[in-house]
C-alpha positions in Angstrom: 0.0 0.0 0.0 3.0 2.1 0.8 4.7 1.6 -2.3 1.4 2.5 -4.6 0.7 5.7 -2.3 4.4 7.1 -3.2 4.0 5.6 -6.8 0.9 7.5 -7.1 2.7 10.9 -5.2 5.8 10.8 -7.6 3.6 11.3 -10.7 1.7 13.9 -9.2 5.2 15.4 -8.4 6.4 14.5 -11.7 3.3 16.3 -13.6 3.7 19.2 -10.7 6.9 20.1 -12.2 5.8 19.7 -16.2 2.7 22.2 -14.8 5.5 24.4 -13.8 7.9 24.7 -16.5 4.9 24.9 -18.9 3.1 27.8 -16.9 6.9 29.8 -16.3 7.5 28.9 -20.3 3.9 30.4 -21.2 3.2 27.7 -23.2 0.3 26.8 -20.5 -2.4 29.6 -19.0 -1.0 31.7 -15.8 -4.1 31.4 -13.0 -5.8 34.3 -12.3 -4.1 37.1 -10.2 -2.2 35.4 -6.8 -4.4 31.9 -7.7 -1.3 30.9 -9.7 0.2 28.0 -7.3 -3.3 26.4 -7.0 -3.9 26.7 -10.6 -0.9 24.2 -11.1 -1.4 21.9 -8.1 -4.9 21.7 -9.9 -3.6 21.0 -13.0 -1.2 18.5 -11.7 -3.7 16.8 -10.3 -6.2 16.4 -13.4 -2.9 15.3 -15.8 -1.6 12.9 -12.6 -5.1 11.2 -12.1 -5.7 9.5 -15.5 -1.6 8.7 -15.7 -2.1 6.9 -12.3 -5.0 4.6 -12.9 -3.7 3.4 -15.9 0.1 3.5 -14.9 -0.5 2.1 -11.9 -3.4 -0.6 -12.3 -1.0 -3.9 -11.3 -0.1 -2.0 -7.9 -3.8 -0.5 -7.4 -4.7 -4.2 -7.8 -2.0 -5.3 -5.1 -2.9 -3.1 -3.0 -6.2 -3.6 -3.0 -5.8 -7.4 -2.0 -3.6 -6.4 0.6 -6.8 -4.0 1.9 -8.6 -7.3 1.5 -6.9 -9.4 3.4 -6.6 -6.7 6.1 -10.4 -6.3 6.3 -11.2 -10.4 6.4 -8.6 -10.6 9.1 -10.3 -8.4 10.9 -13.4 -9.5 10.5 -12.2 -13.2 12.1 -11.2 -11.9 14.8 -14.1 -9.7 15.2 -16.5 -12.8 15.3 -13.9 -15.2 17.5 -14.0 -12.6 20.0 -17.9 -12.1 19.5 -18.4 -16.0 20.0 -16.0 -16.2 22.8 -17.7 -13.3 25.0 -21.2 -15.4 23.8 -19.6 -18.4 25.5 -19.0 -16.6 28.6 -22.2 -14.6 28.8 -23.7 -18.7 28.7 -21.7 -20.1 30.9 -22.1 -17.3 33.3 -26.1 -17.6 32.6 -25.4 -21.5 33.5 -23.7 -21.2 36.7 -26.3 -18.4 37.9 -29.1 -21.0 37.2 -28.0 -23.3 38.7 -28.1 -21.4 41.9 -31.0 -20.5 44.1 -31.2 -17.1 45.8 
């Protein structure tokens, strides 16, 4: 998951700097007034995204097995400790039955 994420962030930075050559060469459009820096971060981000998910689709689908297996994990557990505090709430049940006041 860690390697996709910085995957994913070095062609953001990647397209961040192509943004910024092409804004300071005036081949691209400046932003308007002092919006300039988010005009490129935006930009970045709209080239970046569609690079990514096609770039990137074996470590998306990596990661996302990984996510997975996390979530199935802790769904066992989840139940196993659900069914073991069941146990205990009938055997305590049990023993108090058992008993007379």
């Amino acid at each position: 998951m860690l390697r996709y994420t910085l995957m994913r962030l070095g062609i953001f930075v990647g397209c961040l700097g192509v943004v910024w050559g092409l804004v300071y060469a005036g081949l691209a459009p400046r932003g308007l007034g002092a919006s300039n820096g988010m005009w490129m971060v935006f930009l970045a981000l709209v080239i970046s995204a569609p690079i990514s998910f096609v770039a990137l689709r074996k470590e998306r689908d990596k990661a996302s097995v990984q996510i997975v297996q996390r979530v199935d994990r802790a769904k066992a557990n989840l139940e196993a400790n659900r069914t073991q505090e069941d146990d205990a709430v009938d055997a305590a049940a049990l023993a108090h039955d058992g008993k007379t006041p």
